[in-house]
C-alpha positions as CSV (number, residue, x, y, z in Angstrom):
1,X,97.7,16.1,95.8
2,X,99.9,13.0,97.5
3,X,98.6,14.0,100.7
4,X,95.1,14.0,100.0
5,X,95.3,10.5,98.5
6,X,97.0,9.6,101.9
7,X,94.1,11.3,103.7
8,X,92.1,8.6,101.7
9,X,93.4,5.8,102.7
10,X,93.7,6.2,106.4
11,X,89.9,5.4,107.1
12,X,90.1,2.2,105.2
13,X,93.7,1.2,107.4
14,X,91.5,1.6,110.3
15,X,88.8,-0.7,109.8
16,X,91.1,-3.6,108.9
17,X,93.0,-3.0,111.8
18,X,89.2,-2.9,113.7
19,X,88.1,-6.1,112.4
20,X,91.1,-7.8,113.1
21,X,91.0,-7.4,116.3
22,X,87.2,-7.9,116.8
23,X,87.1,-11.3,114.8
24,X,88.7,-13.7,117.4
25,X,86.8,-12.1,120.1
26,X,83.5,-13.4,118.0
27,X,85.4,-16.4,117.2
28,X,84.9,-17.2,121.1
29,X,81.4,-16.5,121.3
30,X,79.3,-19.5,120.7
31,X,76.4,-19.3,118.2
32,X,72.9,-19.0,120.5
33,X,70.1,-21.2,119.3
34,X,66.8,-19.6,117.4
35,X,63.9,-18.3,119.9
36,X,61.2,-21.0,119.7
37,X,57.7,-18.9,118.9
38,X,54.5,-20.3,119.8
39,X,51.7,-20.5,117.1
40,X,49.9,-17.5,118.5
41,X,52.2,-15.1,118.4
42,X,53.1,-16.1,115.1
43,X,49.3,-15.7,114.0
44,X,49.3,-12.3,115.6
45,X,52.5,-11.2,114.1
46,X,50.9,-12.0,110.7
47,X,48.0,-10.4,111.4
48,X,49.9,-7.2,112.6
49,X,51.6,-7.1,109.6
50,X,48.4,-7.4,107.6
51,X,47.1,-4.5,109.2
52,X,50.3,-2.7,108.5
53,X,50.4,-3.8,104.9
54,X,46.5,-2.4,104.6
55,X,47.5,0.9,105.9
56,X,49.9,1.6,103.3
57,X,48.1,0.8,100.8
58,X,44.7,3.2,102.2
59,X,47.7,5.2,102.1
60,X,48.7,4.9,99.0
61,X,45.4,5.2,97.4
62,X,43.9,8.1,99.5
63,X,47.6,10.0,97.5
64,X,46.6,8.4,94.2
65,X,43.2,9.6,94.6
66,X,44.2,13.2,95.4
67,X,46.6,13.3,92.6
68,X,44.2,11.9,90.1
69,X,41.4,14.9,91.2
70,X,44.1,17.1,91.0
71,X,45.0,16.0,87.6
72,X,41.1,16.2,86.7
73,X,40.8,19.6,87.7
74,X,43.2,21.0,85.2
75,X,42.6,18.6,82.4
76,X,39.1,20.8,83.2
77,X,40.5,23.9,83.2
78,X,42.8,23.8,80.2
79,X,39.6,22.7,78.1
80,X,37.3,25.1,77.3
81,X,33.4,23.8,77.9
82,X,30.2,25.3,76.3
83,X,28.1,27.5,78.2
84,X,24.9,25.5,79.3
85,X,21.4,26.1,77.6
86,X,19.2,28.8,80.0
87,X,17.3,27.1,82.1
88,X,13.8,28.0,83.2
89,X,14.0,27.4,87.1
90,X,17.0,26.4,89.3
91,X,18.2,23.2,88.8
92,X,17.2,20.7,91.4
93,X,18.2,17.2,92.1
94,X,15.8,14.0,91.4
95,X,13.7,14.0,94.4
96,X,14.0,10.7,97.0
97,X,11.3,8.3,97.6
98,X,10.7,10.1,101.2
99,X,10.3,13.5,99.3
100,X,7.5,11.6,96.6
101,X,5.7,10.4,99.5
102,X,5.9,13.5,101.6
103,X,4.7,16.0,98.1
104,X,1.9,12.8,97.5
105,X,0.7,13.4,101.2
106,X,1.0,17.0,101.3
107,X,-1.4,17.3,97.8
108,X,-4.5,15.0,99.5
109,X,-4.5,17.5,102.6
110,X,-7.3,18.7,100.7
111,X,-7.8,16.5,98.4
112,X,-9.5,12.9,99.5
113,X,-9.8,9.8,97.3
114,X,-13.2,10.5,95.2
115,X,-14.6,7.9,93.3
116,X,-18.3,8.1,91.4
117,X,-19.9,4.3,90.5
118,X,-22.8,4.1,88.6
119,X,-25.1,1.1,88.5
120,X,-27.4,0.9,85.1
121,X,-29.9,-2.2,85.3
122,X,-32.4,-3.0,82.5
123,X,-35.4,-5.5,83.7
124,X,-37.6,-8.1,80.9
125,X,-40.0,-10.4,81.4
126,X,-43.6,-10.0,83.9
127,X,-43.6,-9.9,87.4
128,X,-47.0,-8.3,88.4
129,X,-45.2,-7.9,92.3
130,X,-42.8,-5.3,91.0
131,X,-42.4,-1.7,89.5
132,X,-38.9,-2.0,88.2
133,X,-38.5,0.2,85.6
134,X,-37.0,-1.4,82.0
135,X,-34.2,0.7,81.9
136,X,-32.3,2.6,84.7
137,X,-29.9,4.3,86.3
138,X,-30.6,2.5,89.6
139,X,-27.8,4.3,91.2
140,X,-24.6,6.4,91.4
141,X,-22.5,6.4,94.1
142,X,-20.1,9.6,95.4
143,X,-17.6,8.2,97.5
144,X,-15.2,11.1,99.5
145,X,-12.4,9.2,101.7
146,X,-9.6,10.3,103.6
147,X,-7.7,10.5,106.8
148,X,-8.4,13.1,108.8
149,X,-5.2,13.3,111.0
150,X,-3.1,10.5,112.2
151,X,-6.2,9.0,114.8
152,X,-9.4,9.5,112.5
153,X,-10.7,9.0,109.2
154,X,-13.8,9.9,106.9
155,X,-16.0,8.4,104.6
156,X,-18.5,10.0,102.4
157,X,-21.0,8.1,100.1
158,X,-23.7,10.1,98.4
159,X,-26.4,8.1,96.4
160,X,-27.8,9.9,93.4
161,X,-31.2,8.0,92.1
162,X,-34.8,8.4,90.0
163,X,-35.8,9.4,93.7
164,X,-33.2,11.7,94.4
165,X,-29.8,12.7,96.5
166,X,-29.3,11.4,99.6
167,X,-26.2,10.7,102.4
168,X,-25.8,6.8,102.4
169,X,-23.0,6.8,104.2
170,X,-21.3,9.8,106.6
171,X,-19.1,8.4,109.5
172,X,-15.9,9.1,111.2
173,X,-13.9,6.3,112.7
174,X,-11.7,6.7,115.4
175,X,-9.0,4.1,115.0
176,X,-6.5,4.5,117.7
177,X,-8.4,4.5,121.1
178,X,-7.8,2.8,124.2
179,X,-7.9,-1.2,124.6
180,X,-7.9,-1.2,120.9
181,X,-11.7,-0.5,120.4
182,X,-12.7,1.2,117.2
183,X,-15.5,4.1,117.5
184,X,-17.8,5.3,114.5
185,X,-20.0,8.5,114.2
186,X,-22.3,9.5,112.2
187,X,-24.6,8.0,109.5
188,X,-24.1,4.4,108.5
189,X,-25.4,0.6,107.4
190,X,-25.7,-1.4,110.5
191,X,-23.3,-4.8,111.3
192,X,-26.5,-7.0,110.7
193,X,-25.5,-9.5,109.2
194,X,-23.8,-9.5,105.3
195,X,-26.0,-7.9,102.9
196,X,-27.2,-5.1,104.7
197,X,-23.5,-3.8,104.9
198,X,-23.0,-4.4,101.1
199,X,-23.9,-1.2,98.6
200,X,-25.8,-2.2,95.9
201,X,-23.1,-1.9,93.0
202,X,-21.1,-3.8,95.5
203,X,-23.6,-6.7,95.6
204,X,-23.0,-10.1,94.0
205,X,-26.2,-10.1,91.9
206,X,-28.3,-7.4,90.4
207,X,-31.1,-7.2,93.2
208,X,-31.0,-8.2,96.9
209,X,-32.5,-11.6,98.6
210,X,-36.2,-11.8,99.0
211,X,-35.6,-12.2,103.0
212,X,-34.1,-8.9,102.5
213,X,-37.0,-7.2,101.0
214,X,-39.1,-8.5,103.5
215,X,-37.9,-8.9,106.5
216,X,-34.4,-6.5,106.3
217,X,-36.2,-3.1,105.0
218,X,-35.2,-3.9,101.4
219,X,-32.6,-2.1,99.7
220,X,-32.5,0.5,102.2
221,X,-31.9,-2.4,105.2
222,X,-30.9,-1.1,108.6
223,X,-29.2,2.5,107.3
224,X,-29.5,5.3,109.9
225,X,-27.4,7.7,112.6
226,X,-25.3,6.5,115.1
227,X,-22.6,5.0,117.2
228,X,-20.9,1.9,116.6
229,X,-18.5,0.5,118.3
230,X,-16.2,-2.5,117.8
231,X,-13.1,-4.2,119.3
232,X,-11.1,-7.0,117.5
233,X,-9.8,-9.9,119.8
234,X,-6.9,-12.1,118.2
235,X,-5.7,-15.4,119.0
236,X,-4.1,-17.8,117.2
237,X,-6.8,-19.7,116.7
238,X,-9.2,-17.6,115.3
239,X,-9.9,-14.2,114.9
240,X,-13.0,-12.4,116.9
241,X,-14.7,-9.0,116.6
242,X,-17.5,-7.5,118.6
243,X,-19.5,-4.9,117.6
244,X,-22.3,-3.1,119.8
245,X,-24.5,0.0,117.6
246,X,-26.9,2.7,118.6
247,X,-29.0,4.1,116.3
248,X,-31.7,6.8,116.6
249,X,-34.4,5.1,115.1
250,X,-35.0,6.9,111.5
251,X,-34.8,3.3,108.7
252,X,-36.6,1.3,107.4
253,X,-36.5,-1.2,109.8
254,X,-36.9,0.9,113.0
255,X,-38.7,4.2,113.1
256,X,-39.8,5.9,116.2
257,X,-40.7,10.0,116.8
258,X,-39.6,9.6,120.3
259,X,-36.0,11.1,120.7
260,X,-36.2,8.7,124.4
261,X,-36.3,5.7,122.1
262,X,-33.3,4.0,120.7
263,X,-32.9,0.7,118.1
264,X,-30.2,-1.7,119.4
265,X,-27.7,-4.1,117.2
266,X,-25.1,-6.4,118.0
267,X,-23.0,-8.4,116.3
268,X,-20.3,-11.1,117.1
269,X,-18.1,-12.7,114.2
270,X,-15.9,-15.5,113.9
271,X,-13.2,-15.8,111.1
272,X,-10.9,-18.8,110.7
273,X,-8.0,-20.2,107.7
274,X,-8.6,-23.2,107.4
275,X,-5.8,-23.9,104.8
276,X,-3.8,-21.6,103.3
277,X,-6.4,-21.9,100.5
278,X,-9.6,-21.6,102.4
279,X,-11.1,-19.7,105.7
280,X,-14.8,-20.0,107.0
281,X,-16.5,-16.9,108.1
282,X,-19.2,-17.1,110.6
283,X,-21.3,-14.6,112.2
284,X,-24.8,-13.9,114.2
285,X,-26.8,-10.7,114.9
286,X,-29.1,-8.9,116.6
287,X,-31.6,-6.0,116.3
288,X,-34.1,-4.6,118.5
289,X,-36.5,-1.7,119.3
290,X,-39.5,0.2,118.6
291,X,-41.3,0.5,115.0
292,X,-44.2,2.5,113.6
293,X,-44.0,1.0,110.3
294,X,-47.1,-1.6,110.9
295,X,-49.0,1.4,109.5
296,X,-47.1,1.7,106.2
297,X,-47.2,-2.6,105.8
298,X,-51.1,-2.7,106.5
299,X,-52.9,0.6,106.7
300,X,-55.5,-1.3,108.6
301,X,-53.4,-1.1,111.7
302,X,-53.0,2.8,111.3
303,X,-54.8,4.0,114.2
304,X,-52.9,1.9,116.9
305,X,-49.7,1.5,115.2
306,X,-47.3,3.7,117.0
307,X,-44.1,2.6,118.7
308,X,-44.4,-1.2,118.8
309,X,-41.1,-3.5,119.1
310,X,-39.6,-5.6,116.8
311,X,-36.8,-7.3,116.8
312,X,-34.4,-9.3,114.3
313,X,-32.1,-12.3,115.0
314,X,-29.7,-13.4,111.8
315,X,-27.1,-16.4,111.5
316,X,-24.9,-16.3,108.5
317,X,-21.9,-17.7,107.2
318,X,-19.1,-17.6,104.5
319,X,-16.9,-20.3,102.7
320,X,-14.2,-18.8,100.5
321,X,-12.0,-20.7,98.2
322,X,-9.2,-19.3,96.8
323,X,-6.2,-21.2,95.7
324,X,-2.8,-18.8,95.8
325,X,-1.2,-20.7,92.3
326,X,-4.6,-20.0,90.5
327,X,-5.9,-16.8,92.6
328,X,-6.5,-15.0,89.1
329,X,-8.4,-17.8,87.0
330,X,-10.2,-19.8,90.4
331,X,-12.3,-18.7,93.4
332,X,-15.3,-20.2,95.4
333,X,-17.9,-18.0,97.0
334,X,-20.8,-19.7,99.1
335,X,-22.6,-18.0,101.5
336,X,-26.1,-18.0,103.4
337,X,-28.0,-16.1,105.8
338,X,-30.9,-16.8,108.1
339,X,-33.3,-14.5,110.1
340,X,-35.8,-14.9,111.9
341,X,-38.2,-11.7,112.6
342,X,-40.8,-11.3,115.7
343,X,-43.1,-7.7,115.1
344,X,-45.1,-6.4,117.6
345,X,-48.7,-5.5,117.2
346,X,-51.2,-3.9,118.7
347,X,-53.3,-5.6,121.7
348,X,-55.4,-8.2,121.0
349,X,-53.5,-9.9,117.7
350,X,-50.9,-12.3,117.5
351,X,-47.2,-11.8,117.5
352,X,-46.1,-12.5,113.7
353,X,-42.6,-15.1,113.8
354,X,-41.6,-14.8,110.3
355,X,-38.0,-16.8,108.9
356,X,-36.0,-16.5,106.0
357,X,-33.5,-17.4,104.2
358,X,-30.9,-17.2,101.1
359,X,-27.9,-19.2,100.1
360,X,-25.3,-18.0,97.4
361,X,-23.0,-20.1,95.2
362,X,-20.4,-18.2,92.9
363,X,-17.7,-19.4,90.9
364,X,-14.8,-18.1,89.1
365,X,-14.3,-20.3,86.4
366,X,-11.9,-18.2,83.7
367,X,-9.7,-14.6,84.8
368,X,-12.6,-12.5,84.3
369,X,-15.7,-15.0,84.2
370,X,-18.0,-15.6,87.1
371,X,-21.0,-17.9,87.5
372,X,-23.4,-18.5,90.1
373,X,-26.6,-19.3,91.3
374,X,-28.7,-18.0,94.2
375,X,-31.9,-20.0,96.1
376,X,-34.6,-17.4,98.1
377,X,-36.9,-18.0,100.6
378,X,-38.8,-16.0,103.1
379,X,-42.1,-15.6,105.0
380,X,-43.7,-12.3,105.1
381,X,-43.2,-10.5,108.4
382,X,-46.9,-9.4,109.1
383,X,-48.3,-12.4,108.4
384,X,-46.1,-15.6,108.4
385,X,-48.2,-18.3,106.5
386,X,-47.6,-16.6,103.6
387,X,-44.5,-17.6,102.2
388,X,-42.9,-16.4,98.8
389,X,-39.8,-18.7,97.1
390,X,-37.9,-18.2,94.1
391,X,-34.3,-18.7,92.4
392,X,-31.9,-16.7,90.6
393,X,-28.6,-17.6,87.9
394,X,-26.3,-15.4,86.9
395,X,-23.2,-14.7,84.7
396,X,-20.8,-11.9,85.5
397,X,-17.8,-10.6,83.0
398,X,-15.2,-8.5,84.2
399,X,-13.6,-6.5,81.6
400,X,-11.2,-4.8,84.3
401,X,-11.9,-3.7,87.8
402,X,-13.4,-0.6,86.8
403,X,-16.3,-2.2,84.6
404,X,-18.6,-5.0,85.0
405,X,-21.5,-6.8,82.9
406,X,-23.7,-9.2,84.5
407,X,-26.6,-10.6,83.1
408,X,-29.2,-12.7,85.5
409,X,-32.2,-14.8,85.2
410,X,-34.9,-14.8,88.1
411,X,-37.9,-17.1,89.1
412,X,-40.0,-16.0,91.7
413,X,-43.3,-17.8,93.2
414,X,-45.1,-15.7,95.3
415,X,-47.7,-16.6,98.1
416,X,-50.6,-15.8,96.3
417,X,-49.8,-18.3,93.8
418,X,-48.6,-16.2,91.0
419,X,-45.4,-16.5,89.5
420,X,-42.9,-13.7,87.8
421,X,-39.8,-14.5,85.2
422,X,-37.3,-11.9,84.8
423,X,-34.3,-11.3,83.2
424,X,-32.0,-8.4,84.8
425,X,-29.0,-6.9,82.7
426,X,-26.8,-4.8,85.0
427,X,-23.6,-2.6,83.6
428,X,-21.5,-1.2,86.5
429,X,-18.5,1.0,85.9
430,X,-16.8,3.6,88.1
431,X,-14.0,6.1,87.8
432,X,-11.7,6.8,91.1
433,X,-9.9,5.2,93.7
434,X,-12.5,3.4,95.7
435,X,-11.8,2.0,98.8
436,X,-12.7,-1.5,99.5
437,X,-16.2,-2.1,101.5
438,X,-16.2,-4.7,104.3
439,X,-15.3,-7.9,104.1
C-alpha cells in the first residue's frame, strides 16, 4: 500500500522540478507587443463568426425539429384516433386558382356565353306617318359568343320579331394576323358611322334618328355579308383605326342581283383623352355602289330602276364626360352625326343631294338616372326639298344592368306640314353574359 502512494507522488515531483527549471528561461524572454489588426479584418472576422454562430444554430434547430416530429409521431401512436366517417369519393385537395381557371375553360369548349335581350316598347299619341304598333315586343335578341381557338372568335346574334327570325349578326374575327390587322367574315352592320353599328336595345333612345330612317335604311341600316377589315395605329398622341368593308350588296341601303357588283365602305376614326376625365371621339365615313331600291321609294321609277349608284358620306363625333371620383352618380354623353346622300336615277332626272342630321345630349344625373334630349333633322333622299324635323326627351332608370325603363316624348313635323306627338315607353331586360357592342 506504501508503495502505491509513492507511485503517486512521483508525477507531481516531476512537474515542480519541470517548472523550475523552465521559469527563468521565460523570465528571459521579453513580453512581444499585441498584433495591430486593421478594421477590415476585424469586420470580416465578425462576420465569419456570424456565419459560424448561424450554422449552429440551423444546426440546432434542424435536431430540435427532428426530435419534436419524432416526439409527435408517438404521442400519435400511443393515442388511439376514431376511424373517419365513409366518404363518398376520394378525398382531393382544394383545387388552385390555375386548376379553377383551366376546369372554367375546359366547360365553355362547348359552351359559349349566351345571352337573350328583349326590347318591349308601347307607342301613344297620333302620328299619321307611322304604323307602330301600341304594344310590342319590338325585339329579342340571341347572342352566342366565344373563342374559337387561340386566333379567332365568334359572334352570333339572332333577332326574333312580329316579322320573324333572322341572323343580325354572324361573323368570325381573326385577331392575331400579320401587321396587326383584324379580318371579319361573315354577316354584319357596316363601320358607317355610330348608329348603324348600335342594336336597337343597345340604342340610347327608344327609336333611331329621322336621318337614319331616311337616308341610313332605317332600323335595318347598312346590315349585310362580308369582309371587313381594320388595322389600329397607336401613338401617343391619339389613337387611329382604319377600316376598309366589302359587302355583297343584299341591305337596305344597297341592293344589286348582279354577283359582279359590290357596295364599298370605309371608315377612318380618331380617338383622343383629353383629360383624365374626358376624350373626344371623331370619325368620317363612306359608302358607295349600286342600288335598285328607287323602285321600292317611288314605284313610278320601276321600269328603269335597276342598278343605279348611290353613295353615302357621314361625319360624326363623340364628347364623353366621365369624372373617375363620381363615375357611378355623373356622366356626359353628346354626340352628333351628319350625312349627306347623292342617289342616282335614271336618265334624264336630276341627281337628288339630300343632308341630315342628329345631335344627342345625355346626362347621368343620380346612380341609376339618365336624362336627355335629342334634336332631328333630315331631307328625304328622292326628293331633297322636302325636309322633315322634329325633337325627342327622354328619361331612362336603370334598376340594375340587366333591366332598363325609359320613357320618351317625341315631336315630329313632317314636310307635308303635318305634325305627330308620341310618347314611347320602352322596358329592356336581358338574362346572360352579354358582351359589350362597339364603342
Amino acid at each position: 500500500m506504501r508503495t502505491h502512494g509513492v507511485c503517486r507522488r512521483i508525477p507531481l515531483i516531476a512537474v515542480v522540478f519541470v517548472g523550475a527549471a523552465v521559469a527563468p528561461a521565460w523570465a528571459q524572454v521579453p513580453p512581444t507587443a499585441p498584433p495591430t489588426v486593421s478594421p477590415q479584418e476585424e469586420v470580416q472576422r465578425v462576420r465569419a463568426d456570424l456565419e459560424s454562430l448561424k450554422k449552429e444554430f440551423e444546426a440546432l434547430r434542424q435536431q430540435y425539429d427532428q426530435r419534436i416530429a419524432a416526439l409527435e409521431q408517438r404521442i400519435g401512436s400511443l393515442v388511439p384516433t376514431p376511424a373517419p366517417p365513409p366518404a363518398v369519393g376520394p378525398p382531393q385537395a382544394s383545387p388552385t386558382l390555375p386548376q379553377v381557371q383551366s376546369l372554367a375553360g375546359a366547360s365553355k369548349v362547348f359552351n359559349p356565353d349566351i345571352a337573350v335581350v328583349g326590347n318591349f316598347v308601347g307607342v301613344a299619341g297620333k302620328n299619321p306617318f307611322s304604323s307602330e304598333p301600341s304594344l310590342s315586343v319590338r325585339e329579342v335578341e340571341i347572342a352566342f359568343q366565344s373563342i374559337v381557338d387561340p386566333f379567332a372568335r365568334a359572334d352570333f346574334f339572332l333577332s326574333a320579331s312580329p316579322e320573324g327570325l333572322e341572323v343580325e349578326e354572324g361573323f368570325v374575327t381573326f385577331t392575331a394576323l400579320p401587321a396587326g390587322l383584324l379580318l371579319k367574315a361573315g354577316k354584319m352592320r357596316a363601320s358607317f358611322g355610330k348608329v348603324n353599328t348600335l342594336h336597337t336595345h343597345a340604342m340610347p333612345t327608344g327609336d333611331r334618328p329621322l336621318v337614319t330612317e331616311n337616308l341610313v335604311g332605317g332600323e335595318e341600316g347598312i346590315s349585310d355579308s362580308g369582309l371587313s377589315v381594320s388595322k389600329l395605329i397607336l401613338n401617343p398622341a391619339i389613337y387611329l383605326e382604319a377600316i376598309g368593308e366589302v359587302y355583297r350588296g343584299e341591305s337596305e341601303v344597297f341592293q344589286t342581283s348582279r354577283r359582279s357588283k359590290l357596295n364599298y365602305v370605309g371608315r377612318l376614326r380618331a380617338y383622343r383623352d383629353l383629360t383624365e376625365s374626358t376624350n373626344l371621339d371623331f370619325g368620317t365615313s363612306v359608302a358607295f355602289g349600286p342600288t335598285n331600291l328607287v323602285e321600292s321609294l317611288d314605284p313610278t321609277f320601276a321600269p328603269m330602276a335597276v342598278d343605279l349608284n348611290k353613295r353615302l358620306i357621314g361625319v360624326d363625333a363623340t364628347f364623353r364626360y366621365r369624372p373617375l371620383r363620381r363615375a357611378i352618380y355623373r356622366r356626359l354623353l353628346a354626340r352628333t352625326e351628319l350625312f349627306w346622300s347623292r342617289q342616282d336615277l335614271p336618265a334624264g332626272l336630276e341627281r337628288p343631294h339630300a343632308f341630315g342630321l342628329y345631335g344627342l345630349g345625355e346626362y347621368q344625373f343620380a346612380r341609376r338616372w339618365y336624362a336627355g334630349a335629342r334634336y332631328d333633322q333630315s331631307q328625304r333622299v328622292l326628293d331633297a326639298s322636302l325636309e322633315d324635323r322634329g325633337g325627342s326627351l327622354f328619361l331612362t332608370f336603370w334598376p340594375s344592368e340587366f333591366s332598363q325603363i325609359r320613357v320618351q316624348y317625341r315631336r315630329t313635323s313632317f314636310a307635308e306640314g303635318r305634325r305627330a306627338n308620341d310618347l314611347l315607353f320602352q322596358f329592356r331586360f336581358g338574362i346572360g353574359a352579354h358582351a359589350a357592342h362597339v364603342f
